[in-house]
N, C-alpha and C positions, 0 to 999 in steps of 0.2 A: 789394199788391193783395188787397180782400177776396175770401176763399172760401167757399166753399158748409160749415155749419155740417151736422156726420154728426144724426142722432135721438141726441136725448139719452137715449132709454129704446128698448133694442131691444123688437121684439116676434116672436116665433116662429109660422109660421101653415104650413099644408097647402098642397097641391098648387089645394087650392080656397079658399084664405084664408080658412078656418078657425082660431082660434089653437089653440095648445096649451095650453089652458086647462090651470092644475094640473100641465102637465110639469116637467120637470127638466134643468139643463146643466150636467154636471160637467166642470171644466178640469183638464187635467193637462199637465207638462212634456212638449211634444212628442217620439213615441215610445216613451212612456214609460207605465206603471200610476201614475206619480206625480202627487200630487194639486199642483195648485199655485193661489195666492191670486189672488180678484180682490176689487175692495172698492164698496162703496155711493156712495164720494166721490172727488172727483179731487185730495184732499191725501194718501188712501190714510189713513187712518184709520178708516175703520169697515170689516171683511170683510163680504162677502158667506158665506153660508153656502155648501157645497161640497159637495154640487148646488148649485145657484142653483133654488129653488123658485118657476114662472112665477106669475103672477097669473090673474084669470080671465078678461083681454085675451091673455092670454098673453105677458106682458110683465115686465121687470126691468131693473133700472140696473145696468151691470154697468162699470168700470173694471179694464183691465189694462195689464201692463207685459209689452210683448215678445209673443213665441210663444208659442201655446197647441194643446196636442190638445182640439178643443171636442167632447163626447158628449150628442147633442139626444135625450132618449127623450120620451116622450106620459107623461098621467098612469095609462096602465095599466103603466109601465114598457118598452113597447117600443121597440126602438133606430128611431132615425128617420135621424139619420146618425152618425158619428164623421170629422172633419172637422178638417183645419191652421186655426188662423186667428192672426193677429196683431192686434196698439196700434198695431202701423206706426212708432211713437215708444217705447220704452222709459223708465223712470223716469231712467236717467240722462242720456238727450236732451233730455229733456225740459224741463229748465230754459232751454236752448241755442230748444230750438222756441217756448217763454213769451216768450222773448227782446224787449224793446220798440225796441230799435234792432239793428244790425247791429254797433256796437262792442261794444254788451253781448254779442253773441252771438261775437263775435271774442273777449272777455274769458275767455268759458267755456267756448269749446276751446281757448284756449293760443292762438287764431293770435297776438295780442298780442304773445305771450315771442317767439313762433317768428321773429315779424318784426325785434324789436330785435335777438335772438341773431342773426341774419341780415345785418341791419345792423351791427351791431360788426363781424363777421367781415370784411364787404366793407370796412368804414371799414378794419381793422387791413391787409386787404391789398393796399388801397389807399394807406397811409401807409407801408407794405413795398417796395411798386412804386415808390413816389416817394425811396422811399431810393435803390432800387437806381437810380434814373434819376441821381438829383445824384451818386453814386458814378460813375458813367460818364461824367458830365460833366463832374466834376473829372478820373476820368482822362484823359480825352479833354482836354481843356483843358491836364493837364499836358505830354501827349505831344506836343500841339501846340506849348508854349512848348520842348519841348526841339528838337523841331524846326527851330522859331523860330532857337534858339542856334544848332544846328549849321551851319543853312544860312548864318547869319550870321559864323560862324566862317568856313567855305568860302568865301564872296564875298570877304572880308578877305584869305586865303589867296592866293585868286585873283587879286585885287587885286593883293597886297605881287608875287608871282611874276609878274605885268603888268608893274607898275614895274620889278622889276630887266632884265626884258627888253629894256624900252622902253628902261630906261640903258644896256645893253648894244649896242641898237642906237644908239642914240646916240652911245655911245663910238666906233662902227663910222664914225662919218660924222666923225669928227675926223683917222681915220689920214690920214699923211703920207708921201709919197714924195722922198729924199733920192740924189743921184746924185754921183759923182766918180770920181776916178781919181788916179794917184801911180803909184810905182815904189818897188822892193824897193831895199834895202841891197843890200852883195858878199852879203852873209851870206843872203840870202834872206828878210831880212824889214822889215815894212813896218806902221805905225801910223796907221787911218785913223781922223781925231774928227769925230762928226758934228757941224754947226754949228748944230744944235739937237737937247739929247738927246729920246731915245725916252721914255714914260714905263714899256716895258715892251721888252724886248729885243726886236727889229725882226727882219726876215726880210733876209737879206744876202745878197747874189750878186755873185760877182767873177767878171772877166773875163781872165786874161794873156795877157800878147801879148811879143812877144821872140824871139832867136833860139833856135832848135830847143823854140820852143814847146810842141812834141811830146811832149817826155819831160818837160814840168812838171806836177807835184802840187801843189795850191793847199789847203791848209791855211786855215780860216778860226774867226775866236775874236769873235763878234761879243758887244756888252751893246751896255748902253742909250744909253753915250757914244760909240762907237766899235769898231773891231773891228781885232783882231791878223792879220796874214797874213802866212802862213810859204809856201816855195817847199822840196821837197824834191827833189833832186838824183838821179839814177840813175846810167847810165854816166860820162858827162863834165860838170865844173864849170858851173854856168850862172850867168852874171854877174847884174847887176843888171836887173830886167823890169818892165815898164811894164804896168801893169794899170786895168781902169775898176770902177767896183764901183754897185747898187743896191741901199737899205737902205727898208726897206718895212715901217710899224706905227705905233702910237698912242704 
């Protein structure tokens, strides 16, 4: 946007715009006795003399860079004011304010550098971030195949321990129940074969019967073929006894 262009040539005038014809403005380093430069041109090439001697408009082309203490006297020498003033722009902005685009003017303050260096920095920890992300995701992916294994391990587990159960109940629905009876030798004993063997020794239960029943001990020696029965004796001899027997298993 254009701006409003300052007078190219100040001029010094009274309270009644009068100039200072012939006055004098000497610049110095603000709060300071020190004298400091303004120049004729805006390359800063040619000084101004220091005072800056008015003309008889009361006038002079005066360029500066930065602060100045500015001291306005008349041409009899007396002080009119002593006074802060500034360029508003300095010789080193100044290129920045010449500036004919906005990238020129990004170029000569650095924003330029500041932004690539900026951009690297987010690109690098942005390529840091995405490390750490496929690091998680391999582990996470590994944690899940071992997962994977274990629970597939256990199902099989699970499985085979099914199975043997299932055959175990299965073997449960084969048992057989076998039934008979016989009688002891003088000697008190007796060999009973089953008429089909057990495939695992049977559960066996005898019965005797005879006289003085009472005082008999029934001894029993079952397997998988058959089972031995003995009669043992107390007070008095007991002949030969008639017995029933139940043999019960797989």
């Amino acid at each position: 946007m254009p701006l409003l262009l300052p007078e190219p040539e100040v001029q010094f005038c009274d309270a009644n715009g009068h100039p200072f014809a012939g006055g004098t403005v000497t610049f110095y380093t603000p709060g300071t006795d020190t004298l400091k430069d303004t120049w004729q041109d805006h390359d800063g090439t040619s000084l101004n003399t220091n005072p800056v001697i008015l003309d008889a408009a009361g006038r002079a082309i005066i360029f500066g860079s930065g602060e100045y203490r500015c001291v306005l006297k008349d041409a009899d020498g007396n002080l009119i004011y002593d006074q802060w003033t500034s360029s508003v722009v300095s010789d080193v902005m100044l290129p920045v304010v010449q500036a004919t685009s906005i990238a020129e003017a990004r170029d000569l303050l650095g924003i330029t550098d500041a932004i690539q260096t900026e951009t690297d920095r987010a690109l690098a920890a942005e390529a840091n971030l995405q490390n750490a992300i496929t690091a998680e995701t391999t582990r996470a992916t590994n944690a899940e195949n071992t997962l994977t294994t274990d629970l597939n391990n256990e199902i099989a587990r699970a499985e085979a321990a099914e199975a043997s159960l299932q055959s175990q109940i299965n073997g449960l629905g084969t048992q057989k129940m076998l039934v008979g009876g016989g009688a002891t030798d003088s000697s008190g004993y007796a060999r009973v074969t089953f008429s089909t063997a057990f495939t695992y020794t049977p559960c066996f239960v005898a019965c005797i019967a005879g006289n003085n029943f009472d005082s008999v001990c029934i001894n029993v020696y079952p397997d998988n073929t058959g089972a031995d029965i003995r009669t043992d004796f107390s007070d008095t001899p007991f002949g030969p006894a008639g017995f029933q027997w139940i043999a019960v298993g797989t």
